[in-house]
N, C-alpha and C positions, 0 to 999 in steps of 0.2 A: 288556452295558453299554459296553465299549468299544469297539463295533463301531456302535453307534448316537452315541458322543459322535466319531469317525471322521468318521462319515455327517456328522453336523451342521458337523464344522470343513470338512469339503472343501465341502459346501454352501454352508458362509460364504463363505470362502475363493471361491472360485466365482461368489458374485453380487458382493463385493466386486471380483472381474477386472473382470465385467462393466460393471460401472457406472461402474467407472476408465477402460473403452474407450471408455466408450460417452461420457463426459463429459472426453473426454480436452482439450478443446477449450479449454473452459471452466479447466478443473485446472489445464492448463501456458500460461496466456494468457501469463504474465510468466516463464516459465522454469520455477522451481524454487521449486515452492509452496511449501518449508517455511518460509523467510522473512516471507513473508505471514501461512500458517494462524498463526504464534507471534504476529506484530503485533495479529494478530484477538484470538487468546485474549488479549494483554494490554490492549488493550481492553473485553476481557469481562470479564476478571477482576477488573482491578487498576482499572477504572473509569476510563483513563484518555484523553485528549481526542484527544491525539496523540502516533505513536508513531515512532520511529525503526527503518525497517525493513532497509535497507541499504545500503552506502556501495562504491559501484564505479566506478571511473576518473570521477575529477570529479563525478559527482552524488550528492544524495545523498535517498535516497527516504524519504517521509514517510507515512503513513496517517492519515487521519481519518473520523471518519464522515459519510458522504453527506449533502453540503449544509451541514456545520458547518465552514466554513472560518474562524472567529475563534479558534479556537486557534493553528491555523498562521500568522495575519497579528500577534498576538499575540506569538509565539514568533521569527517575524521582528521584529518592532519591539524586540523585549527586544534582540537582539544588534545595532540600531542602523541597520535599515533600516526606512527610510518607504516606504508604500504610496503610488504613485502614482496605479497605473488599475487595474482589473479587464478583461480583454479577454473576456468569456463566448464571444464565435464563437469565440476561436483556442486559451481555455482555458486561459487565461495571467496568473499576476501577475506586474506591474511592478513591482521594488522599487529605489529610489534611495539611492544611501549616499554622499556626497560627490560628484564625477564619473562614479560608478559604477553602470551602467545593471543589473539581474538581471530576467530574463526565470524565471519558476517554470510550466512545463507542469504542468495534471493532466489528471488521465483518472478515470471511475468504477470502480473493481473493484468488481463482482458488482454485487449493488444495496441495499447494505451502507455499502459504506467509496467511498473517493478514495483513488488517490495523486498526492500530490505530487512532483514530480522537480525540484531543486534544484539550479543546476550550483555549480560551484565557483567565486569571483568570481576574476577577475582580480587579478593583488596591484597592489596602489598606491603 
């Protein structure tokens, strides 16, 4: 019996490498997936629109899911910036707050979610 439950965890064990190698690409596109996989599940779980996934030198990254970006133009307007433009070629919101110009890249992760990358505004 525990020669065969052995058998089965190195097996696991085993295709689990594999498929970490083989999909390594995809896994570490943005660094260090665990930041991410946790924003996913709190989306999954806690049913939520947008989620604040991590905050490193000046930006601050957002997830939402694929194609629902009115949470985050939403979440912007609440702390007082206006939507100016949407840039779809360069994948860019424009947001305006006083004389203050904010450029928000995203990008698709998986084909799932978006992140958003938010830089940190200039102080005024």
């Amino acid at each position: 019996m525990k020669k065969l439950l052995l058998m089965i965890s190195i097996c696991l064990l085993l295709f689990m490498g594999v498929f970490i190698f083989i999909k390594r690409d995809a896994i570490f596109q943005e660094g260090n997936p665990t930041p991410y996989a946790l924003a996913a599940s709190k989306m999954m779980i806690k049913e939520n629109k947008i989620v604040k996934v991590k905050k490193e030198e000046g930006t601050v990254t957002y997830m939402v899911k694929q194609g629902e970006m009115d949470p985050f133009i939403k979440e912007m307007t609440k702390r007082g910036w206006k939507l100016e433009d949407i840039d779809i070629m360069g994948n860019k919101f424009i947001f305006n707050k006083g004389r203050v110009t904010l450029g928000c890249g995203y990008k698709y992760y998986t084909r799932y979610y978006t992140l958003i990358y938010v830089p940190s505004p200039p102080s005024m």
